[in-house]
N, C-alpha and C positions, 0 to 999 in steps of 0.2 A: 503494500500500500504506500510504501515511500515513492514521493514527485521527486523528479531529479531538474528541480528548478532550472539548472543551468540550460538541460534540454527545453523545458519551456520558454524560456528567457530569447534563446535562439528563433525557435519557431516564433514568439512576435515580432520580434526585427525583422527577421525575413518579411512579415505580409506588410509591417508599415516601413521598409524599403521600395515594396513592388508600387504601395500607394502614392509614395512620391517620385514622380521623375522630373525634376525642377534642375534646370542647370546652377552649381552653385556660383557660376558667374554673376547669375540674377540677384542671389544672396549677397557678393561683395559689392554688388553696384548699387544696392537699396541701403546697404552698411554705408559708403562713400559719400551718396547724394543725403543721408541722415547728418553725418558729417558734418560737408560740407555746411549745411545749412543751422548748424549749430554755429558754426565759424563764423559764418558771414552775419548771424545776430546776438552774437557774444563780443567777438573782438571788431567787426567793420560798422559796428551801430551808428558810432559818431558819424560815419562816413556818409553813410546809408541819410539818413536827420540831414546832413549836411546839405547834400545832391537833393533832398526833395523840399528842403528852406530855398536852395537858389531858384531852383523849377519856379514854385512859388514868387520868389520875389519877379524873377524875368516876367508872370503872369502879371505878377501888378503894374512892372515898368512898362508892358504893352496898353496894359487898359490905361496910363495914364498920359498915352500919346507917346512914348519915348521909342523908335521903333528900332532896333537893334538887328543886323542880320539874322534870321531865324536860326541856318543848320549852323552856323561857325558859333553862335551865342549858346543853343541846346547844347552842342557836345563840351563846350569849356565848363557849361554849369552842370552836368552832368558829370565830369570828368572832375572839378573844384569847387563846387557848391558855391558858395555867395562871395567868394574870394573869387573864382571866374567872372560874374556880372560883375564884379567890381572892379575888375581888370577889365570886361569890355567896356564899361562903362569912361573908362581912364581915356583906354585910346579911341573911343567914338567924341569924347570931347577934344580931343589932339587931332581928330581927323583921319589918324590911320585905319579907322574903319569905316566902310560908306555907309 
């Protein structure tokens, strides 16, 4: 009447191996993009706050008539947040931007 666990133990791994056939590549790319996205609202926050203050402020400085090239203004505030518009803003009153 003795189980010989270790026999039983086997026989379930077997049927819940056959149930999964999952690449575990899938497994370290769902590990990596968890990650990632830990990272980028842990340590890039500031940064993150920063690019959607500028976004922001270029919003205000359109509605208030101040018309700024659009792609070259987006990617500096996106790329520097309100230190960008404030850079565009430097060389649109110096002229070097049209």
């Amino acid at each position: 009447m003795a189980v010989d666990l270790n026999v039983a133990a086997t026989e379930v791994a077997k049927g819940a191996s056959s149930l999964v056939h999952v690449d575990p590549i899938i497994l370290f790319a769902g590990i990596g993009l968890v990650a990632l996205a830990i990272f980028l609202i842990f340590f890039l926050k500031r940064v993150i706050v920063n690019s959607i203050l500028g976004l922001v402020t270029f919003l205000i400085l359109y509605f208030f008539g101040i018309k700024l090239p659009f792609l070259a203004t987006f990617v500096v505030t996106l790329l520097f947040g309100m230190a960008g518009i404030g850079t565009m803003l430097i060389l649109y009153f110096f002229g070097l931007v049209p």
